[in-house]
N, C-alpha and C positions, 0 to 999 in steps of 0.2 A: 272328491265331489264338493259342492257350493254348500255351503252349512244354508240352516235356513233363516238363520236371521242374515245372512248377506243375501238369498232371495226375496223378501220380505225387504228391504230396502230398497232392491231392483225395480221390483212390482209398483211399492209405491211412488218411483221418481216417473218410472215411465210414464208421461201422459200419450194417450193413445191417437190425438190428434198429432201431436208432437213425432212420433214416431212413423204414420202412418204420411206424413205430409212429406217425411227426405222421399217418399217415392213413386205419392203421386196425388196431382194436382188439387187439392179440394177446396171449394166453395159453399161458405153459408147457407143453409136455409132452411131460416126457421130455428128451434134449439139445435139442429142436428148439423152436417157437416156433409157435402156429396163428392165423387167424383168417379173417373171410370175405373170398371173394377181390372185389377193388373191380374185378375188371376184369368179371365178370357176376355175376348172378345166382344165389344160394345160398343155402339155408335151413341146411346144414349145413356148417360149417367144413371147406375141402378147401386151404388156401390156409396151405403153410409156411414158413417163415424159418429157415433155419439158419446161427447165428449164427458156427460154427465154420466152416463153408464159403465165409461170404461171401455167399449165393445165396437167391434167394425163386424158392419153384418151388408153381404152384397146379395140383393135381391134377385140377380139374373142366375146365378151360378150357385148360391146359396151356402158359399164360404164366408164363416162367422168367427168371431172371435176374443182375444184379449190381445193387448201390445208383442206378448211373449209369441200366442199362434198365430201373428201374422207376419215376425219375423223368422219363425218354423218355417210355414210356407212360403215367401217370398224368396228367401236365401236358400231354401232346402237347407235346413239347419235342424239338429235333435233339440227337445228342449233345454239342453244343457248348455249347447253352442249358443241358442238364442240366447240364453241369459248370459253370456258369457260377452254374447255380441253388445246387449244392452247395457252392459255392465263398463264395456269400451266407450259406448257413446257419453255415456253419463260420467266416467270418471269415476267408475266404484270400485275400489279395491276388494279382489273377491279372497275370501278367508275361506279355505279350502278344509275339509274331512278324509280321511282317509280314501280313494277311491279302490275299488275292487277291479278283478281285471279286466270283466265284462264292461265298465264304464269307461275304462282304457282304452279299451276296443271302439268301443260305440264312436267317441270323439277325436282319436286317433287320426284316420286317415289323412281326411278331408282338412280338419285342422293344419295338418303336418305339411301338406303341400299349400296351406295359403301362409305358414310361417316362414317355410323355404325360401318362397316366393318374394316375403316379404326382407327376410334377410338377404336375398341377390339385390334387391332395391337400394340396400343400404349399402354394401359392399360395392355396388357399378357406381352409386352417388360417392363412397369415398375413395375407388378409385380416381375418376374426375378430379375431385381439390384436391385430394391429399398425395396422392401420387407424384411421382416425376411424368413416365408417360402419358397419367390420365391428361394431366395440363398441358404440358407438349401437345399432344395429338389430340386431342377428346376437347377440352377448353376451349383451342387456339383454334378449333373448325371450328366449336357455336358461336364465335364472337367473330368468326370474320364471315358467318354467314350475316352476323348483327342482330344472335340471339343475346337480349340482356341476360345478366346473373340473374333476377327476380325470377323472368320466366323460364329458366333453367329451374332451379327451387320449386317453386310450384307443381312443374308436372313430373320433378323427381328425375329429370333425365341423366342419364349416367354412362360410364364407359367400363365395357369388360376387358380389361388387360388382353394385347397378342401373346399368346401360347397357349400352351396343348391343355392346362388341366389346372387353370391356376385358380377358377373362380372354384372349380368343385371340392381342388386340397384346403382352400378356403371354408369352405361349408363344412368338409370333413372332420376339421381340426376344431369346429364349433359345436360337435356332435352329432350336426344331422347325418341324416342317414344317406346310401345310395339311394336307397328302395322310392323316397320323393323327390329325388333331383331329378330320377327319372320321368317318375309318373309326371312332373311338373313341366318335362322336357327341358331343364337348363341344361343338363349332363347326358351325354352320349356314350352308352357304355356296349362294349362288347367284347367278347368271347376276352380277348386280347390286350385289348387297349380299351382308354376313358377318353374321353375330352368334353372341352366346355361349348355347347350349340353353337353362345354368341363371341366366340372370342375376336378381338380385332372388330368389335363395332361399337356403336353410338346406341346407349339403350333408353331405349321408352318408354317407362312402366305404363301398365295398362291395368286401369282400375276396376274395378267393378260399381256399379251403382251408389253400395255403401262405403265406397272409398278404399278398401283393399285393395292390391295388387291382387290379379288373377292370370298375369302374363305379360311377357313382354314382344315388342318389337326390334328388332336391331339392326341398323342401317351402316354396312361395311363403309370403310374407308378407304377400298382400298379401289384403284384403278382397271384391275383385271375385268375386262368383260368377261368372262366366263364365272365369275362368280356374284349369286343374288344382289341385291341394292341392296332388299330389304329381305330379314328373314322373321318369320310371327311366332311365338309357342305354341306346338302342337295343341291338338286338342286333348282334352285332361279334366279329371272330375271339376274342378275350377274354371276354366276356361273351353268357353265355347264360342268363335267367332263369328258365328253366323245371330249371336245373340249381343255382341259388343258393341260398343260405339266408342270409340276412343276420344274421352276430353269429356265426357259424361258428367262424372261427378264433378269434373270444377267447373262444367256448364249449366250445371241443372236447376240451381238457384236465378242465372243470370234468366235460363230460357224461359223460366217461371212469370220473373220482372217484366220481362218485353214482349212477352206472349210470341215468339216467334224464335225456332230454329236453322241456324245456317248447314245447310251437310257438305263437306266438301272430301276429299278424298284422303288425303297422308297426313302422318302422323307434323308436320312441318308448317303445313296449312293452319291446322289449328293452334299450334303454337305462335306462329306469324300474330295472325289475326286476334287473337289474344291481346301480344304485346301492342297491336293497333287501338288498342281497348274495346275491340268485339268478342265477349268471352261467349255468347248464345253461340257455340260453334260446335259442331262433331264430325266425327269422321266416319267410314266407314270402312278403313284401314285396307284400301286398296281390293276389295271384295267384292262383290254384285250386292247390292240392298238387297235384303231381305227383308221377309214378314216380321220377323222377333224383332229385325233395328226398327222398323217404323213406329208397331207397335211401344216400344221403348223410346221412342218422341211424342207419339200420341199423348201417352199419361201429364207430359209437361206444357203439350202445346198441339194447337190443330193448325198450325201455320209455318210451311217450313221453304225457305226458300235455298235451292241446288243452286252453290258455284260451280262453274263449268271451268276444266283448263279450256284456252282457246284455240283448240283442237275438232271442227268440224265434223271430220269423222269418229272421232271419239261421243262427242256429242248424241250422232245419230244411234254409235252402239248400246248404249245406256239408253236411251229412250225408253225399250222395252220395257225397263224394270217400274219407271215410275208411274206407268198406270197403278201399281199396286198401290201408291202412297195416294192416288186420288179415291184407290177402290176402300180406300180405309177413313175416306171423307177428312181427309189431309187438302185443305188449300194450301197449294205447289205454285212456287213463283220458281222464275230460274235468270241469274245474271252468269252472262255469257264473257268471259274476260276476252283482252284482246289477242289476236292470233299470236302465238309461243311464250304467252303469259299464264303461270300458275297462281293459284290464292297465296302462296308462300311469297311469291318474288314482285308480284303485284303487291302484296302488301307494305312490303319494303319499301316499296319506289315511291311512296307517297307517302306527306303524311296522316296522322288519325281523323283530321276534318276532312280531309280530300278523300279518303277511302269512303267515308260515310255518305259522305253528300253523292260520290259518283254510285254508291250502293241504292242508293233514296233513289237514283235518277234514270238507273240502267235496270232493276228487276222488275219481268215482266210477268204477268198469268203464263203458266207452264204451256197452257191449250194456246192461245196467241201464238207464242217461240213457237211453239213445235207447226203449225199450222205456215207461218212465214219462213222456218228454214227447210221443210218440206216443199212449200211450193215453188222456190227459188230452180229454174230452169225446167223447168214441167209444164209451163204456162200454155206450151200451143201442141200439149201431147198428150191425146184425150185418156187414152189409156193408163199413162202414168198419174192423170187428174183423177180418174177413178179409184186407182190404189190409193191416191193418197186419200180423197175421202172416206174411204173405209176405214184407212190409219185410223185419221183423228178422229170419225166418230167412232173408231171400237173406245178411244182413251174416253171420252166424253159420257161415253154409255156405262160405264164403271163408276163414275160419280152418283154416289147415292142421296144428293140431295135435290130434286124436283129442280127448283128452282136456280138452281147452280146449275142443272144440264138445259133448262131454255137458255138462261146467259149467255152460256158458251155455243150455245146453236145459233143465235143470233149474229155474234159476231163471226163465227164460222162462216155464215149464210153472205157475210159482208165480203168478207177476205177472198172467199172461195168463188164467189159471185155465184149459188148454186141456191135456188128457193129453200128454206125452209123445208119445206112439208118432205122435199125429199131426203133430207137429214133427219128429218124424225121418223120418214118411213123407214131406212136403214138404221137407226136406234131401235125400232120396234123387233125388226127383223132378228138385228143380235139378243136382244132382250130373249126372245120367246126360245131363242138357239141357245141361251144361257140357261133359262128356265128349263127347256128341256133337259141338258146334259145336270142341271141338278136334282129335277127328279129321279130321274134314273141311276144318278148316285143312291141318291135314297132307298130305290127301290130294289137295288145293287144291295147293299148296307145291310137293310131287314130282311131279305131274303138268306143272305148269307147268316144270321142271327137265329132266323128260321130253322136254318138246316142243321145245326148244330147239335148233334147224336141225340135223337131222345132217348127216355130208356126202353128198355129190351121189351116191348109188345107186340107179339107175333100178331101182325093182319094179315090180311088176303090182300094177296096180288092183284090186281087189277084183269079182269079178263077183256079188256079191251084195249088199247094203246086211246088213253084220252087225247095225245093231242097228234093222232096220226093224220086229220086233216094236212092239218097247218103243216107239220113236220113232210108230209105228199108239196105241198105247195113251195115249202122251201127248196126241197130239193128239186124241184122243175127248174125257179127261178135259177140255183146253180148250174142245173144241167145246160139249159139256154141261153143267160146271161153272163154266167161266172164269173169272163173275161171282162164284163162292159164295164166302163167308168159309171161308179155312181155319184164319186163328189172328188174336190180338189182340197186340201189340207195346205196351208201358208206354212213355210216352214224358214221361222226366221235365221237359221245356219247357212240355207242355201237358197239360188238365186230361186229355183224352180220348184213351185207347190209339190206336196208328195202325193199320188194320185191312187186315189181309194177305189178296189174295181165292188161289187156287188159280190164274190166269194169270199174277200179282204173281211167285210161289213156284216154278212153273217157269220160267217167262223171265230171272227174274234166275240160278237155278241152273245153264241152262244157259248162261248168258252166262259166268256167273264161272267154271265150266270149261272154257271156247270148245268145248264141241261143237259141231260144226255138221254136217248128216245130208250122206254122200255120194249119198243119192239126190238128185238136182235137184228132183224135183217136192215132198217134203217141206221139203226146205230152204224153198224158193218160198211154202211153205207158213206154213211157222215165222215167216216175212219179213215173210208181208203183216200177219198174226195182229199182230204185234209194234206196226206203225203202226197198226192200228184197233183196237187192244182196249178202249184207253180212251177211243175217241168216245163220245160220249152215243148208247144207244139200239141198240149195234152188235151184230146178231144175226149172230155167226158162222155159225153153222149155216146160215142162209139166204145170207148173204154167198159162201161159198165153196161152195154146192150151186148156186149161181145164177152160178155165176164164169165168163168168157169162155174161161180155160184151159180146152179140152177134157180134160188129162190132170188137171187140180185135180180139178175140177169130176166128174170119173170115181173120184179117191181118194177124194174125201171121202164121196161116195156107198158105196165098198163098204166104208173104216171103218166108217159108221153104221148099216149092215144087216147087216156079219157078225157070225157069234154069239161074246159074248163070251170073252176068255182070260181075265177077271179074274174069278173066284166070284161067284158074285150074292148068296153069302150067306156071312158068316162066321160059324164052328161054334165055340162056347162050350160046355163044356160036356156035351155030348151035344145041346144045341138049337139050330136055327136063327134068330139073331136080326140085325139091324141089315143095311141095305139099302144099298147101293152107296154113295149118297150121304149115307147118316148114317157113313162111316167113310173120309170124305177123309184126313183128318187122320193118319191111319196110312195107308193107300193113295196118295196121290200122291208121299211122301217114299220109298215101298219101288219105288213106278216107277220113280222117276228114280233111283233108287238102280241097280234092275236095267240098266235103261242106261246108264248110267256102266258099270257091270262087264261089259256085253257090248264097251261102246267099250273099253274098256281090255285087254279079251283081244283084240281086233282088235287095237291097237298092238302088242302084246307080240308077235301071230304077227308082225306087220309088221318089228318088231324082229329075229325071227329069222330070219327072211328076208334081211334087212341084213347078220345075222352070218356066215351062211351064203355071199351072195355074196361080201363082203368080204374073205374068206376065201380064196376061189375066184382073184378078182385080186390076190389078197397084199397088201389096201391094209390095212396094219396099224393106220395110224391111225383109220381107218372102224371098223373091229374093235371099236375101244379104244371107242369114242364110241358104235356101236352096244349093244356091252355094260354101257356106264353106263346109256345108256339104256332097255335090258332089266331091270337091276336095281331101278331105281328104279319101274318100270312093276310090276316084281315086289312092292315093298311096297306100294304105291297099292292094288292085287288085296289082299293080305292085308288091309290095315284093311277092305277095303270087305266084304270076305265074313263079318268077325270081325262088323261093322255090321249087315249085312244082315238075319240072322237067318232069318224066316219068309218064302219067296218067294212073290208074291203073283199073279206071272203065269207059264203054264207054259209049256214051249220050244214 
């Protein structure tokens, strides 16, 4: 263990702005120090340091602390790592105490696989120079792709000797163990045989934020198609790709300076670009962007602009992903290289003023690009003009700042030659289709939080089925409708929407809220409906009027001859127009809506009923549990009634 006067030394070097600033961006104001907080999600800076206190305390999330617990929390570190991590940054020789074996334990693992890690770094970097074949074959490729030695050095690139087991007899003969070559994935072990992941490639250490290696890359050499370019380290307590960016740490200072990052795709690119003297660069190591890389640019910069290889179609596939980085209030520019030009080889071909200035001269607003290579041969096809306005305003409608989505309507309204107001009626449209599927997450969420087992109080069953109305009107709608389209779903893998009928739409709704009807013979009903809807040819109506259950066979009969609760006609206007079945689309979603709100005032009596007895036997814990339970059942009821609006069936 760390004696305490070498923690007591740690403590006082670490200044908290000092340490809090390798990870994310903060600015003055006032005595204090702000910026966004890395531990969630925030559009607006809630996240302060104060440097006179010692302490980083973020107001949205209400993670607080000292130098020590915010490299706890950031790194997922025990206190002992942190200080051990702290102890690296500063230079402090740590004077160690006996440790016991529970302390052994604690820092063991995780440790053990970023030391591993760290020693194949050194070993791939000395095979490289010091070897015969690293410099033969490993050298003599990065220098005649016209990588310098410097930025060889810098990002640590290395080479894992050809054969079966040499990097891991390497590690063995140094003490480590199998048990982290594995978990680390450098070493492939089984039953029979070992070998090395990367043997016979070009390795690419891959950092982590604070500068350790967390995995690598390795890019064969060899000609065989049938074998990877590239191969990444599994994923491993250390290493998580969907959370990396490669070129981070020797970027993050730069992105800081210029206030803007470049994202481009392979480990090559960012190297290239580098030695162009553009170091503001990352990659995303040949992966779909993610939420964790964005957010992991956010903290340095709101400004990121995508090199594209100049591959067209590649272009249009990626698209999807970068709504996310606008929905994250990331202003997105994008320069497009020229056709079978990469950031790697493009960079070469010029030099560092020419790179720059065609950089300065070629990147455009994301919304523009995508708007001009979208409408390129669609021009006199109204239909395909249509989709594409949807395209770009779904992208446009994601941008959460007001005034950054008139901008781009505006110039949309230019390009697309298409007014205005009907680009903001289709922003409004998605808006309120977003708004809805997030209440209903919500109400999704607490509901489910609701249900969670209260304790054992015997109440009375319901002698009536509360929501047999609704639960009657559901199943007509199935009975009669089942089959009919009630909406189309875009489904960007294939050419053709996947089409949503009205049985699709309640069965999954009421699945994902587990209702299930306390009457038995509806349930029975819901059951059978569920295995036959989708046979070929399956006439419910006939199915269940002709059903051996005498009590079925009696329900379904007098849902389908008494007189409707649903309107036969909805009033516009002063006139009656559109017919039961021309107005599913708003009518099945307000049914099952009204059922959901009659189930839901059923638990909440239920609930107080619970409170009520619990009460009675003094079980105060029942009390507590029944009343979280009431409360949350309480805001379930409000979203859905705020939701609801017009009710479409009467009590």
């Amino acid at each position: 263990m760390i004696d305490q006067g070498t923690i007591q030394q740690i403590l006082d070097v670490a200044e908290i702005a000092d340490v809090v600033g390798d990870f994310v961006t903060l600015k003055r104001r006032g005595t204090s120090m702000i910026g966004l907080c890395p531990f969630h999600n925030e559009k607006t800076p809630s996240f302060n340091v104060s440097q006179a206190k010692g302490i980083y305390k973020c107001f949205g999330c209400g993670k607080g602390g000292s130098s020590v617990n915010f490299i706890m929390e950031h790194e997922h570190l025990s206190y002992t790592e942190a200080l051990r991590w702290l102890a690296g940054k500063y230079n402090i020789s740590i004077r160690e105490k006996e440790e016991n074996p529970e302390d052994i334990k604690e820092r063991n693992d995780r440790e053990s696989q970023l030391i591993v890690s760290e020693f194949a770094q050194k070993f791939f970097d000395g095979q490289l120079w010091d070897s015969n074949s690293g410099r033969l074959i490993g050298l003599s490729y990065l220098r005649q792709r016209g990588m310098r030695d410097d930025i060889i050095k810098k990002f640590g690139i290395g080479y894992c000797p050809e054969g079966k087991d040499i990097m891991t007899n390497a590690a063995l003969k140094e003490g480590f163990k199998m048990e982290f070559l594995e978990k680390t994935g450098l070493t492939i072990k089984r039953e029979d045989w070992v070998r090395d992941r990367f043997s016979g490639r070009m390795m690419f250490p891959i950092h982590g934020i604070s500068g350790r290696v967390i995995g690598f890359g390795g890019r064969t050499l060899s000609q065989d198609k049938t074998i990877a370019k590239y191969l990444n380290s599994p994923e491993s307590d250390i290493y998580h790709k969907s959370r990396v960016l490669y070129g981070i740490f020797q970027a993050k200072r730069s992105i800081i300076q210029e206030d803007k990052c470049y994202l481009v795709e392979g480990y090559t690119d960012v190297t290239s670009l580098h030695q162009s003297g553009i170091e503001n660069v990352v990659a995303s190591s040949g992966t779909s962007l993610t939420i964790d890389q964005i957010r992991l640019i956010r903290r340095f910069t709101n400004n990121v602009t995508i090199i594209y290889d100049g591959d067209q179609a590649g272009i249009k596939a990626s698209m999807r992903g970068i709504d996310m980085v606008l929905e994250e209030g990331i202003n997105v520019k994008v320069l497009p290289l020229p056709e079978g030009e990469d950031p790697d080889s493009f960079s070469r071909s010029m030099s560092s003023t020419e790179l720059k200035e065609y950089i300065k001269g070629h990147e455009t607003d994301f919304i523009k690009f995508k708007t001009k290579l979208l409408l390129a041969g669609v021009e006199n096809d109204p239909i395909s003009r249509a989709k594409l306005i949807t395209d770009i305003v779904s992208s446009i409608a994601v941008i959460p700042a007001e005034i950054v989505r008139s901008e781009y309507l505006k110039e949309c309204s230019r390009l697309l030659d298409v007014r205005e107001t009907v680009l903001y009626n289709e922003i409004r449209k998605l808006k309120v289709k977003s708004e809805d599927e997030m209440i209903k997450h919500q109400e999704r969420e607490l509901l489910k939080e609701a249900n969670v087992k209260a304790p054992i109080i015997n109440l009375p069953l319901p002698e009536v089925n509360p929501c047999e109305n609704e639960e009657r009107e559901l199943l007509k709608l199935l009975l009669k409708y089942g089959s009919n389209l009630l909406y189309e779903v875009e489904n960007p893998e294939q050419e053709t929407p996947d089409q949503v009928s009205v049985s699709d739409f309640i069965l999954a709704e009421l699945d994902a809220d587990q209702m299930v009807s306390v009457n038995p013979t509806i349930k029975a009903i819901f059951d059978e409906y569920r295995l036959h809807f989708d046979t070929e040819n399956f006439d419910a109506i006939k199915y269940f009027v002709n059903h051996s259950n005498l009590q079925i066979s009696q329900l379904i009969s007098d849902i389908l001859s008494e007189k409707n609760k649903l309107s036969q006609f909805w009033r516009k206007k002063g006139s009656f127009i559109e017919e039961e079945h021309e107005i599913l689309q708003q009518l099945v979603p307000k049914v099952l809506q009204e059922c959901k709100l009659r189930y839901i005032s059923f638990l909440i009596g239920q609930a107080e009923q619970g409170i009520r007895k619990a009460s009675e036997e003094h079980n105060d814990d029942a009390v507590l549990e029944f009343q979280t339970r009431y409360q949350k059942l309480k805001t379930v009821e409000k979203l859905l009634c705020g939701h609801l609006g017009k009710r479409t069936i009467t009590s």
